[in-house]
Every structure is written in C-alpha cells, then in structure tokens.
N, CA, C and O atoms as a DFTB+ gen file, in Angstrom:
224 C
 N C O
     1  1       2.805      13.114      13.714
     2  2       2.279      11.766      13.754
     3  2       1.586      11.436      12.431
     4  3       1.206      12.317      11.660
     5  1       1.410       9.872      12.158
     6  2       1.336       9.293      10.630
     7  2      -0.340       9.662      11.083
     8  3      -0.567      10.377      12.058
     9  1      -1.392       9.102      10.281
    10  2      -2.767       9.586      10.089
    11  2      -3.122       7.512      10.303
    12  3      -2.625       6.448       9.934
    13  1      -4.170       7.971      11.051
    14  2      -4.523       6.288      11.582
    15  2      -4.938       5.796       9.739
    16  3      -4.410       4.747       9.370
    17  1      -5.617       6.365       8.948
    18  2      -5.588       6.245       7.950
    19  2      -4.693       5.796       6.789
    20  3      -5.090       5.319       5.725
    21  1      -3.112       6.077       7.248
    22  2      -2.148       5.755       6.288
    23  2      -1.745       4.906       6.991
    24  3      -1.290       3.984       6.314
    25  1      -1.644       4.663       8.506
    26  2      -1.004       3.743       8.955
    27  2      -1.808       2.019       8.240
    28  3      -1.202       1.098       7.693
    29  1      -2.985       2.108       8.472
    30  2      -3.855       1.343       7.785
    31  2      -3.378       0.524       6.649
    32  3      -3.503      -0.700       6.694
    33  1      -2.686       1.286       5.343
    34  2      -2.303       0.774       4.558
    35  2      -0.775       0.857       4.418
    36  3      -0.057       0.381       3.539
    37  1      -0.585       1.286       5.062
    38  2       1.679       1.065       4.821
    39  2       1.302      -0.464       5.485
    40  3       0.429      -0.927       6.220
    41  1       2.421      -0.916       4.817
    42  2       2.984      -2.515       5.067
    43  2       4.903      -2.113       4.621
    44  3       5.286      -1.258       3.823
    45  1       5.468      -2.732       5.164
    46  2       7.388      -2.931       4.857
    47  2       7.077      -3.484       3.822
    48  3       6.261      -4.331       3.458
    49  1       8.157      -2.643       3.230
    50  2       8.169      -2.898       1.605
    51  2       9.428      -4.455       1.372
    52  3       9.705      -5.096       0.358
    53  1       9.686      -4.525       2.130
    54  2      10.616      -6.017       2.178
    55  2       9.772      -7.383       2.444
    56  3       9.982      -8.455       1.877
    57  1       8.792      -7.126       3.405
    58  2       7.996      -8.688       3.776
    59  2       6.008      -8.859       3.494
    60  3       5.177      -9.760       3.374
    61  1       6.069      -7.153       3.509
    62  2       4.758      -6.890       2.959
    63  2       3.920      -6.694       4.631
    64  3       2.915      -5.994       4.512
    65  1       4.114      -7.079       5.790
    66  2       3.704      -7.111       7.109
    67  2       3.224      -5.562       7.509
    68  3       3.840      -4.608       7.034
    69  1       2.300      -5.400       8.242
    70  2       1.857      -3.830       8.717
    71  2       2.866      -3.571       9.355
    72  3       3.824      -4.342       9.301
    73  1       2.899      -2.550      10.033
    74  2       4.712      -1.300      10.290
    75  2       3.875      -1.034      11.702
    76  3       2.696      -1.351      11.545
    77  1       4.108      -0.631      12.790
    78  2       3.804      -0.557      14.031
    79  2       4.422       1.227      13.678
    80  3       5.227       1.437      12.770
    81  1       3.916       2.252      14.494
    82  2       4.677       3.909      14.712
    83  2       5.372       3.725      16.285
    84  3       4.888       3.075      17.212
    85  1       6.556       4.441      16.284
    86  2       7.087       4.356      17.893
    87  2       6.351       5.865      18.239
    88  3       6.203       6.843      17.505
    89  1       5.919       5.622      19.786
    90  2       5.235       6.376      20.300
    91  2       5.678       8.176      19.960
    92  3       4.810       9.048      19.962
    93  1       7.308       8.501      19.661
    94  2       7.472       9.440      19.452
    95  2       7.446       9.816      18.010
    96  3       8.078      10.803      17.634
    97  1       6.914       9.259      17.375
    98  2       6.271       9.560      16.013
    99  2       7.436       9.198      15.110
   100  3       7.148       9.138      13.915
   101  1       9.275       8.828      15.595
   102  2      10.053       8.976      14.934
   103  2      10.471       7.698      14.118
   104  3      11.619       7.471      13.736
   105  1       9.728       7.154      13.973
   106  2       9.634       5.626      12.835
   107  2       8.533       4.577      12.423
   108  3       7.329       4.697      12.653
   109  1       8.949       3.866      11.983
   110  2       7.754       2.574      12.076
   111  2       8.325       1.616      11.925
   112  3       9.201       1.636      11.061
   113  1       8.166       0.759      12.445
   114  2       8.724      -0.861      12.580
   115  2       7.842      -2.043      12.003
   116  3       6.616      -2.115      12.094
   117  1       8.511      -2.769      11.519
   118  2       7.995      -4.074      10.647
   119  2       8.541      -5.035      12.616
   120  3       9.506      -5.169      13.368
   121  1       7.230      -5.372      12.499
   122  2       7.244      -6.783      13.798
   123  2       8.067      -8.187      13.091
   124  3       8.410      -9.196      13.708
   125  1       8.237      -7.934      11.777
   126  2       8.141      -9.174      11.335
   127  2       9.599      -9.538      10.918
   128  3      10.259     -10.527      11.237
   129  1       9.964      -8.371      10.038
   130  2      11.456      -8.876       9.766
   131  2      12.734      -7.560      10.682
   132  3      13.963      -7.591      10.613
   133  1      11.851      -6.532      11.468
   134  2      12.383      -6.060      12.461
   135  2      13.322      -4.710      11.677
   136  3      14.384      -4.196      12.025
   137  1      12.788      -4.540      10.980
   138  2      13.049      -3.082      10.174
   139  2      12.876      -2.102      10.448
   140  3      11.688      -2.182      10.759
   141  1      13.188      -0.952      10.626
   142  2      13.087       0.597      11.431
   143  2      12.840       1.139      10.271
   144  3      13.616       0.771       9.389
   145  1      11.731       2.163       9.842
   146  2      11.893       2.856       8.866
   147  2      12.046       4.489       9.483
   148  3      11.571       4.703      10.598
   149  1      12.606       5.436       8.856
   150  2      12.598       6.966       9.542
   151  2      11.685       7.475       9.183
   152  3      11.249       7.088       8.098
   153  1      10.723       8.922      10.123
   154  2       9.889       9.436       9.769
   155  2      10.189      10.597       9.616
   156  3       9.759      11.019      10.689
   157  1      10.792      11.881       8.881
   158  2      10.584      12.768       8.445
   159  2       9.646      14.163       7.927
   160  3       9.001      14.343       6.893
   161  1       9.860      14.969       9.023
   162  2       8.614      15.664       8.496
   163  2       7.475      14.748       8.326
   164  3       6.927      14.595       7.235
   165  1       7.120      14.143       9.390
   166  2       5.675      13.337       9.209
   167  2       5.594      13.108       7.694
   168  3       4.568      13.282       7.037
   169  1       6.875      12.667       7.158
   170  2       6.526      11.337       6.120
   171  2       7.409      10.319       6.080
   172  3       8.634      10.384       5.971
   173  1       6.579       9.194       6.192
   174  2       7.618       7.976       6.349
   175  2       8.177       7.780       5.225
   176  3       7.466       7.659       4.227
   177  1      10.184       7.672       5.093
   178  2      10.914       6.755       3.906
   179  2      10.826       5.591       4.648
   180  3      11.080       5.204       5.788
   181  1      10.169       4.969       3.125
   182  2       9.947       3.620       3.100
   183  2      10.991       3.162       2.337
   184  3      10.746       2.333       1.460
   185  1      12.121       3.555       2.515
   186  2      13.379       3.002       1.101
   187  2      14.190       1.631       1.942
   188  3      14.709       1.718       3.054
   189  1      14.131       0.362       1.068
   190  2      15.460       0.023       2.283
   191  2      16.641       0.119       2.499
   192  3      17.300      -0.527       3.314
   193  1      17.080       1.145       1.598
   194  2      18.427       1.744       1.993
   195  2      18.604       2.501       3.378
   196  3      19.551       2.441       4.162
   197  1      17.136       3.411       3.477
   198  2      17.410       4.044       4.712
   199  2      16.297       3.298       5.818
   200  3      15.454       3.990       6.388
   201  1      16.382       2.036       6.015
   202  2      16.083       1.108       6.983
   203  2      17.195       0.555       7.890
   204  3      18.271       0.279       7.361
   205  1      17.072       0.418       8.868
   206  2      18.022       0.036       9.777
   207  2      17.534      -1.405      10.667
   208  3      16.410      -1.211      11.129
   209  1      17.967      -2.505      10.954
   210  2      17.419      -3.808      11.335
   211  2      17.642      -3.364      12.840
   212  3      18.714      -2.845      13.150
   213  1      16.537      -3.584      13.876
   214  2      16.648      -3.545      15.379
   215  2      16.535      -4.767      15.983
   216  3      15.606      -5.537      16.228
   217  1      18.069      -4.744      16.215
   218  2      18.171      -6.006      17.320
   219  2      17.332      -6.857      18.467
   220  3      17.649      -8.002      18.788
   221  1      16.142      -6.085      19.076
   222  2      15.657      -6.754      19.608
   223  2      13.901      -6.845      19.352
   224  3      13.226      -7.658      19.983
C-alpha cells in the first residue's frame, strides 16, 4: 500500500486531479479523466503509456 503521505501529493499527470488507491493496493485512479494507473512493487507508474481509461 501507497503511504497516506504520498497519496497526498500524487495528482494524474494528464489533468493534474488527486488519484483515489483501489482497495487492493493494485492502482490509482484519476476520478476525473478516469485513468487507471498500475502499482508495482508499491510504486505507482505514473507514465501515460502504461495508463489504461476505465469505462465506468
């Protein structure tokens, strides 16, 4: 899991909006333009190559 501390300051690097963590630690989501980022070894890529858009 991310550190309430980093979550704090990550924002999506596409709209600038704070990133929400899914409960199983395995991403973070932009509410805003609906971006999935992957979490790895408890570190988030923030690339938007490896972002994926979630349909709902």
């Amino acid at each position: 899991m991310i550190s309430r501390e980093l979550m704090d300051i990550l924002v999506c690097p596409a709209c600038k909006k704070p990133l929400t963590q899914k409960e199983d630690g395995s991403s973070l989501k932009c509410a805003a333009c609906r971006r999935v980022y992957p979490v790895r070894d408890n570190i988030p890529i923030m690339l938007l190559d490896e972002a994926t858009i979630d349909p709902s």
